[in-house]
N, C-alpha and C positions, 0 to 999 in steps of 0.2 A: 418658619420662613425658609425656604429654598434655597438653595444656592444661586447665583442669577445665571440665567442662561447663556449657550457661548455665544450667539450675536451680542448680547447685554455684555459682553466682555473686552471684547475686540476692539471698541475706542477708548475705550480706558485704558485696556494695555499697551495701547499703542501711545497715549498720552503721556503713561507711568515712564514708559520708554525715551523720550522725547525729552520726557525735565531731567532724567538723569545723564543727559550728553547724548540719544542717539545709541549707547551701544550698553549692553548689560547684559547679566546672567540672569538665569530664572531668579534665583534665591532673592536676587535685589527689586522684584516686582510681586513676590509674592503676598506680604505684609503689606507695602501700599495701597495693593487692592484690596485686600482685604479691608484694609480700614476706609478705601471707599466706598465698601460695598455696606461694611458697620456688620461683616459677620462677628459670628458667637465663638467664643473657645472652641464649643460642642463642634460646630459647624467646619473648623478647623481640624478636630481631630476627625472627620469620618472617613471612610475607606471605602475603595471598588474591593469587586471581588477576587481581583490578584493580591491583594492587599495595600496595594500605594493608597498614598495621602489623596483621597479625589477631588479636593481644591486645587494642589499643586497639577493630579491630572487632567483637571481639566481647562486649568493657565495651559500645560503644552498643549491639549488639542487644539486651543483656540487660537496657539502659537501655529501650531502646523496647519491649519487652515488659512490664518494672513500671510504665510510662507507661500502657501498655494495662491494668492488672491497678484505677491507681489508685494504686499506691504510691509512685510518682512524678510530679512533672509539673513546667512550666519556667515562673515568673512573668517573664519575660525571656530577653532570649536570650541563648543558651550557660550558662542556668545552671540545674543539676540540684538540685530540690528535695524532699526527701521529704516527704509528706505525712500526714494520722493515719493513713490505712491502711495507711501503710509501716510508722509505729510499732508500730502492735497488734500487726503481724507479728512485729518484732524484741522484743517484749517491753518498748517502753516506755510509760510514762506522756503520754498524750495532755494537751500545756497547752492552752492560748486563748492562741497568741499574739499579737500587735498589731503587724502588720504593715503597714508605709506601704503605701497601695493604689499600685499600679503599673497603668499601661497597658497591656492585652493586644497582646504585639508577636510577631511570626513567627520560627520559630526560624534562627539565623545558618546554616544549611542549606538556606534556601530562597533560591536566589540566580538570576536570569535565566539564560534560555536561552546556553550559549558558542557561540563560533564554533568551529568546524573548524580544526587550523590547515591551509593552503593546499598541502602540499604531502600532505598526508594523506588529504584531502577528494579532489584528483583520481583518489588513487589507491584509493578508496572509489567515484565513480563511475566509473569506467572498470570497475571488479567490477562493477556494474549493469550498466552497456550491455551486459555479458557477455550478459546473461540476460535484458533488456526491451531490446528497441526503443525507444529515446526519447531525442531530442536533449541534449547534456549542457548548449546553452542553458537548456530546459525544466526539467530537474535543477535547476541552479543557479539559476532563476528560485523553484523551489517552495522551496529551502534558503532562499533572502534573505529568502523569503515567510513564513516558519517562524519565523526568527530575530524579525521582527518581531511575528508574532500569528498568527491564526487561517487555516486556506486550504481553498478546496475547489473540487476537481480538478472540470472539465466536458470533455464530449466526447463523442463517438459511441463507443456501447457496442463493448466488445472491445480498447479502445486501453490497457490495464493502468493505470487509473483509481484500482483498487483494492489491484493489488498494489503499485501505488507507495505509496499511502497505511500498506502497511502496511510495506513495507521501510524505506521511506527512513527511518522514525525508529528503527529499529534502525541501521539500516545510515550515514547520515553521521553520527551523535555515537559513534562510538567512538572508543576511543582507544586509543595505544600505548604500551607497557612494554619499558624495554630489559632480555634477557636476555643471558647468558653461556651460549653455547654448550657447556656442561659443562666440569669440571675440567680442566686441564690436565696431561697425566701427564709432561709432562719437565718441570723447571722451568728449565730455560734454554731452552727450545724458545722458538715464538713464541707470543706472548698469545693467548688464546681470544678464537673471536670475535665482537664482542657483536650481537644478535639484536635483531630487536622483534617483539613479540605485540599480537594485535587484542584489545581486551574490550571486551564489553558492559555494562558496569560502570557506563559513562558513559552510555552510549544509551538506548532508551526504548520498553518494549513497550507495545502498543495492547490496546485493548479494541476488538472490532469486533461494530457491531449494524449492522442493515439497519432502513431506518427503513420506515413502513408507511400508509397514510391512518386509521389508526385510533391514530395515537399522540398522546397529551394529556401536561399537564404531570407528572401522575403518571409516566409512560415515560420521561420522562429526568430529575427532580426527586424526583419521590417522594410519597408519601401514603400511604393507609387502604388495608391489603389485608388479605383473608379468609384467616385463617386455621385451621387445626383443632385444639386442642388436645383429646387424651383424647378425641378423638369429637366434640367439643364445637365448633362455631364462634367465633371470637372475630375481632378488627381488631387489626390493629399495623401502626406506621409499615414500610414497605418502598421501598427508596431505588432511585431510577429511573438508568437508564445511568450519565449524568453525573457524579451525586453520586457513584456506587459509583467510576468511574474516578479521580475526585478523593479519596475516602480513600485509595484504594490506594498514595497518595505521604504519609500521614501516619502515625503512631504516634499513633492515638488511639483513644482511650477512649466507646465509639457512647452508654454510658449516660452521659459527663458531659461536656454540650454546652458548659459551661464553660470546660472548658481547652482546645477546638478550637481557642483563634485564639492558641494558644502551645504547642501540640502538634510535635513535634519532626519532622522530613523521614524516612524510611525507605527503604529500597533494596525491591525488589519483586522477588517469583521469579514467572517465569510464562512458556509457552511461544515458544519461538521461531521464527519464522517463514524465518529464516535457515540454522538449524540441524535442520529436519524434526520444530519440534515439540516439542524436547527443553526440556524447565525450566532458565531461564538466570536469573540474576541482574542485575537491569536498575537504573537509576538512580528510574526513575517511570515511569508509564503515561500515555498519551495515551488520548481516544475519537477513535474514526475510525464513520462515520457515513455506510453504503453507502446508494445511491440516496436522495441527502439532498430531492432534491426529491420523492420520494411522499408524504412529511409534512408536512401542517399545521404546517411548524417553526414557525412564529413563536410559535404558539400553545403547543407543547409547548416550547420554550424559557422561555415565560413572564416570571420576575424574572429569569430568566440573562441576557437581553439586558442589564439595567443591567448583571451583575459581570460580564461580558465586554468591558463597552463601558468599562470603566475601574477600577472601585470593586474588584475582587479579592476579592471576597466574596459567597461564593452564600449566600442565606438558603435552609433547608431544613426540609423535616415535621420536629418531636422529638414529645412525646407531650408535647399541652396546651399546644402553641402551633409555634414556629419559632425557628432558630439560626441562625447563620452561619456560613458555614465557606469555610476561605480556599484560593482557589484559587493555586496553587502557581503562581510566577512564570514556572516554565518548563514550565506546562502547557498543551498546544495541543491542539483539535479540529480534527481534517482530516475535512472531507463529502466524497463523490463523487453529482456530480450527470450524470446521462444527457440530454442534450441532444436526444437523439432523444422522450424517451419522453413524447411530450404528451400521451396518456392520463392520465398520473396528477401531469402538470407542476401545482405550486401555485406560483402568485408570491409571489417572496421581497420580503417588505418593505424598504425603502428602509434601515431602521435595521438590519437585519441583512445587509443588503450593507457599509455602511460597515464589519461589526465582523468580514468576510471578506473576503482577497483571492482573486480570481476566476483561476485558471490553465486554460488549453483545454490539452488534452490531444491532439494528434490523432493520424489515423493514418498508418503510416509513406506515404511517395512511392515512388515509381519510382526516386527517387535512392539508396533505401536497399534494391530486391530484392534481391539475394543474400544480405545479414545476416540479412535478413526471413525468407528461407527456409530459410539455414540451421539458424533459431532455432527457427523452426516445427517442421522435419524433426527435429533431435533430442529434441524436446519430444515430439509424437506418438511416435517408436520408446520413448525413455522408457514410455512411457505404454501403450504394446501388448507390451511385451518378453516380459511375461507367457506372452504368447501364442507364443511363437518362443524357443525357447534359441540360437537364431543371432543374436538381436540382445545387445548384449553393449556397456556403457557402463560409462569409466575413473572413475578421482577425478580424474582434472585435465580431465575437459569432452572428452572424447572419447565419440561413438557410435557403432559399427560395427553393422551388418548383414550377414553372413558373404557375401560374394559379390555385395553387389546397391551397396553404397553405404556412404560413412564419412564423418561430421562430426567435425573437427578444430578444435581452437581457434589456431593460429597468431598469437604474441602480441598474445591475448586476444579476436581478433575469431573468428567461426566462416567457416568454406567447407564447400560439397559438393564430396566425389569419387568419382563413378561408376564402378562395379568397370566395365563398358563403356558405353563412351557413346552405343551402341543399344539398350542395356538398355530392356524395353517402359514397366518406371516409369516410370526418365528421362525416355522423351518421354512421356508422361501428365503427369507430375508437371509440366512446362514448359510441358505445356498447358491443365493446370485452373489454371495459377498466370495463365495470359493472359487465362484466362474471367473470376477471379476481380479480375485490376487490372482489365477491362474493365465492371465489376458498380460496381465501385469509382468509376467515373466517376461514377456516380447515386446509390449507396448506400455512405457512409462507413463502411465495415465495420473493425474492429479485426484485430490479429494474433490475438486470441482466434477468432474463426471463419474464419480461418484453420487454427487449428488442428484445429476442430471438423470442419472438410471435410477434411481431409487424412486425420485420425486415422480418419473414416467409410470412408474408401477403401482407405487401408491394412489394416484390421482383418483386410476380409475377403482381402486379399492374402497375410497371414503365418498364416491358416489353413489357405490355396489354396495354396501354392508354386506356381510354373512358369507364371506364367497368361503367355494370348499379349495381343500388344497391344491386341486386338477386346476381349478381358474386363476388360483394366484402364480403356477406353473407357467401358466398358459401368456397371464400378465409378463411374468419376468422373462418368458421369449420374446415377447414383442419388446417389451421397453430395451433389451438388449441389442434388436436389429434397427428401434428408432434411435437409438443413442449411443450407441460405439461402434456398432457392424464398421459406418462409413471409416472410422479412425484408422482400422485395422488393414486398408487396402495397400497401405506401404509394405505390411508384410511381407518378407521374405518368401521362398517359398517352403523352405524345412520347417519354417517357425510357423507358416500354416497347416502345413503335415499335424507337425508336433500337437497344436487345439484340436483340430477334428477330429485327431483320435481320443484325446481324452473327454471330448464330449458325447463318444460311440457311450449312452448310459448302460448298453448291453454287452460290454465288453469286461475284462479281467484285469486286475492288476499286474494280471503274469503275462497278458496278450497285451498290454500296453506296455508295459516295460521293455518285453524284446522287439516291439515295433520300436522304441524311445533308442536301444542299442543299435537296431541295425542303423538309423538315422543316423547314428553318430557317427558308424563305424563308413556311411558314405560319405559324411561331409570329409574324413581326411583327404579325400586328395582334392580337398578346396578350404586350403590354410586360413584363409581370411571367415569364411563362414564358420568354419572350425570352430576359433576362438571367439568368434562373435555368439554361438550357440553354447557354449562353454560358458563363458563370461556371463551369460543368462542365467545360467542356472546356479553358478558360483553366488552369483547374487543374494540369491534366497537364504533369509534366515528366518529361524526358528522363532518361536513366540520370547526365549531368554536368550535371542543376538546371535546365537549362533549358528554357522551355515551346514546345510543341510548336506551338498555334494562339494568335493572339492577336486575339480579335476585340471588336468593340468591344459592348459590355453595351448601349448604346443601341437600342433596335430603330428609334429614328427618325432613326437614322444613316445608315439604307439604305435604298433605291427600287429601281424596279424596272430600271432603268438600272445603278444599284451595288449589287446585294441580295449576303447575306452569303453567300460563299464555303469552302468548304474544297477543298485540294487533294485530289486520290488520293494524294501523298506523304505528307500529315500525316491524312488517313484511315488509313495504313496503318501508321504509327508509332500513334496513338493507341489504334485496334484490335487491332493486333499481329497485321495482316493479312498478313504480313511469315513470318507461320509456318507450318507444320502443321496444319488445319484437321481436324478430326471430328463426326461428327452428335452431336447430342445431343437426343437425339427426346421423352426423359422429360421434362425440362428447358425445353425449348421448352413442349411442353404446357401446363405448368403456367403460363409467364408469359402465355401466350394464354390459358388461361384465367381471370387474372385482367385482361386484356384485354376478355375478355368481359363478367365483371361488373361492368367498368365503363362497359358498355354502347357501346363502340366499333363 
């Protein structure tokens, strides 16, 4: 027999409620009903998949649902109060009773953010690094960041900004359940053996907007929005991002702003971003807040800056005035802000820095190619397989491409292995990746357009079968003028000199290098490009961390007796002049001619 369902609950608990004075705790209605329902011990012991008792959870759903109805609510915490619209329902006589006024306090559900415990937590990022690039420093920087308050990610677009924003808070607060690996059929055999499972139970799905230059305090707070009823126009309150993320952690009642600030905690079903999407049951919602600098935040933040900055209480629209409503101890907004995009950069006020911690995001090094690519490469085939029944990918992180190439996860990290290693890809693939670190020196591009050039290349490869190495050439000029050319028109003008010549494929290490010197030796008397063209290449390290040139950022460190140097050695490591060289005729073009328009 079942458990009874929650409408089959709802006038009994309200009943159970009523004989015992009106006010109780769960614990004093759980057994009652039970024995009005005539459940079995069995039926008593069974569990959800977070592991709670699912009797007891499902008394509170049916509890936060008559909270929602009105017919209940909590004048303090942990305790279940029926109210007159509980009575009416069960058929009793509504009194006037006189009750000691009490202080609106939060319900004993609403408890601060927990910690991970430590052995659990590595083994939660070490499943990320599977699948983002990004140092498990950076990880555990953004977790400490979390644990304490509010954070939002910066960096050059492409560096997974946003998919961290929205994994992480799934992905480190779960938690684990120990199972028993099923019954045991001898019974003197050896014990079965016990298991643990991941749940979402504890974690915490996002709401995610993209913010815009036209967002006001209405967009993420709330006000007057036009509505139609019957044909007819009318206004009603309509609650902006924020607000809406913040109920989504409450059991409450939108018509009576009253019992918000004693309103009971809820669990949340909403898609997961871990699991492709699928409706999971989560602990609370977080907002996550894309390209946080296009908005006027400060402005459309409005009164949240005070209940961010300490107070726990957003005041918001109700009809004929404002409310407040308590922002959940372990609720946090994660922004992702583009560091690049000063177009539409707005300065963040001094007071809303303090009430964010600031994390840079960047993009992988040279110390991390092969991860990097092999991340890339299964992502892309992912992503075209469509296209090809020969690409063909496992449940445990394996990609195969019938004959051309296999991404493996080998515990836990990925590698490529090339069905032969003259295969025309291969050397393509090695050599738009040397185009693309050498792009990298100037323009901090993410793993995301990486993916976006690769996937451009490939597409038309798994519709073309057999192509010779001149067309895979020919592919990787194009997918480079349809997917990066436009990024590159910020470019300086030395830092577009500096590409065109290392893409001349008929040129010398020796004729590139003293073109690379004499650049150097004009930018001194322009201190600021100096150091900016300097600091570029200071950057680059080697495949084991370490930097390739190290020159000094002063440009008044040099004369024309000691002007700044580079070898052809570390020319030829930096450039990757060291490899297979190909024209790239489309490519060139384009950076010439954004060469041109800037009047060079």
């Amino acid at each position: 027999m079942p458990l009874p369902k929650h409408d089959e609950i709802e006038e009994p608990l309200l009943r159970a409620i009523a004989a015992q004075g009106g006010k109780v705790r769960r614990a004093d209605v759980v057994q009652p009903l039970a024995d009005h329902f005539q459940l079995s011990d069995e039926q008593l012991r069974e569990t959800v998949e977070s592991g709670a008792n699912r009797w007891k959870n499902r008394i509170a759903w049916v509890r936060s649902n008559l909270c929602k109805k009105g017919e209940l609510d909590s004048p303090k915490r942990g305790i279940w109060r029926i109210t007159d619209t509980g009575r009416q329902r069960i058929g009793q006589t509504v009194a006037a009773p006189l009750d000691e006024p009490e202080l609106p306090t939060l319900s004993d559900d609403d408890a601060p953010l927990p910690a991970t415990p430590e052995s659990l937590l590595q083994a939660l990022i070490a499943e990320l690094r599977a699948e983002l690039l990004v140092d498990e420093e950076i990880v555990r920087r953004i977790y400490h960041a979390l644990l304490a308050g509010h954070v939002i990610l910066s960096g050059p677009p492409g560096t997974g900004k946003t998919e961290l924003a929205r994994r992480l808070p799934e992905l480190l607060w779960q938690s684990e359940v120990d199972l028993v690996a099923g019954a045991n059929p001898n019974p003197i055999g050896p014990v079965a053996q016990q298991q643990r499972e991941r749940r979402l139970s504890s974690a915490f799905a996002t709401l995610l907007v993209t913010a815009t230059d036209e967002w006001s305090v209405r967009t993420l707070i709330g006000g007057l929005a036009p509505f139609s009823v019957n044909d007819k126009p009318t206004y009603r309150i309509q609650y902006g991002h924020l607000a809406q993320a913040i109920f989504a952690n409450w059991a409450v009642d939108l018509q009576n702003p009253a019992g918000w600030l004693t309103s009971p905690r809820q669990s949340v079903r909403m898609p997961s971003c871990l699991h492709d999407g699928d409706t999971e049951e989560f602990r609370g919602c977080w907002l996550v807040i894309d390209e946080f600098n296009r908005a006027p935040i400060d402005l459309a933040l409005g009164d949240a800056l005070t209940a961010l900055g300490g107070t726990g209480r957003l005041r918001v629209p109700i009809e004929g005035g404002s409310a407040e409503l308590p922002i959940p101890r372990d609720f946090r907004i994660i922004g992702t802000l583009n560091s690049f995009d000063r177009n539409y950069l707005n300065q963040l006020s001094e007071a809303l820095k303090r009430r964010f911690a600031f994390i840079e995001i960047p993009p992988p090094t040279r110390q991390q190619r092969a991860a990097e690519q092999a991340i890339v490469l299964a992502k892309v085939l992912h992503s075209i397989a469509h296209l090809d029944p020969q690409i063909t990918s496992s449940d445990d992180g394996h990609v195969r491409w019938a004959a051309v190439v296999q991404i493996t996860r080998p515990w836990g990290s990925n590698s490529i292995t090339w069905h032969a290693p003259n295969e025309p890809l291969a050397t393509v693939f090695d050599f738009i990746w040397n185009i693309f670190e050498c792009i990298r020196i100037y323009r901090q591009l993410g793993t995301a357009q990486a993916i976006s050039l690769l996937r451009q290349m490939l597409i038309a490869g798994a519709v073309q079968p057999g192509m010779s190495l001149d067309q895979w050439v020919a592919l990787a000029d194009q997918a480079l003028c349809d997917t990066i050319a436009d990024q590159l028109q910020v470019l300086l003008p030395d830092e577009l000199e500096v590409l065109m010549t290392i893409l001349d494929a008929n040129s010398t290490a020796a004729a590139v290098t003293a073109k690379l010197n004499t650049n150097l030796q004009h930018l001194q008397s322009k201190p600021r490009r100096f150091m900016a063209q300097a600091n570029a290449l200071n950057a680059v390290v080697q495949p084991d961390g370490s930097a390739i040139v190290s020159l000094n950022e002063d440009a008044d460190a040099y004369n024309d007796q000691q002007p700044p140097q580079l070898s052809e050695e570390q020319v030829v490591k930096l450039f990757h002049w060291q490899n297979d060289r190909h024209p790239l005729p489309r490519f060139v073009k384009r950076l010439h001619a954004f060469k041109v328009e800037r009047g060079l």
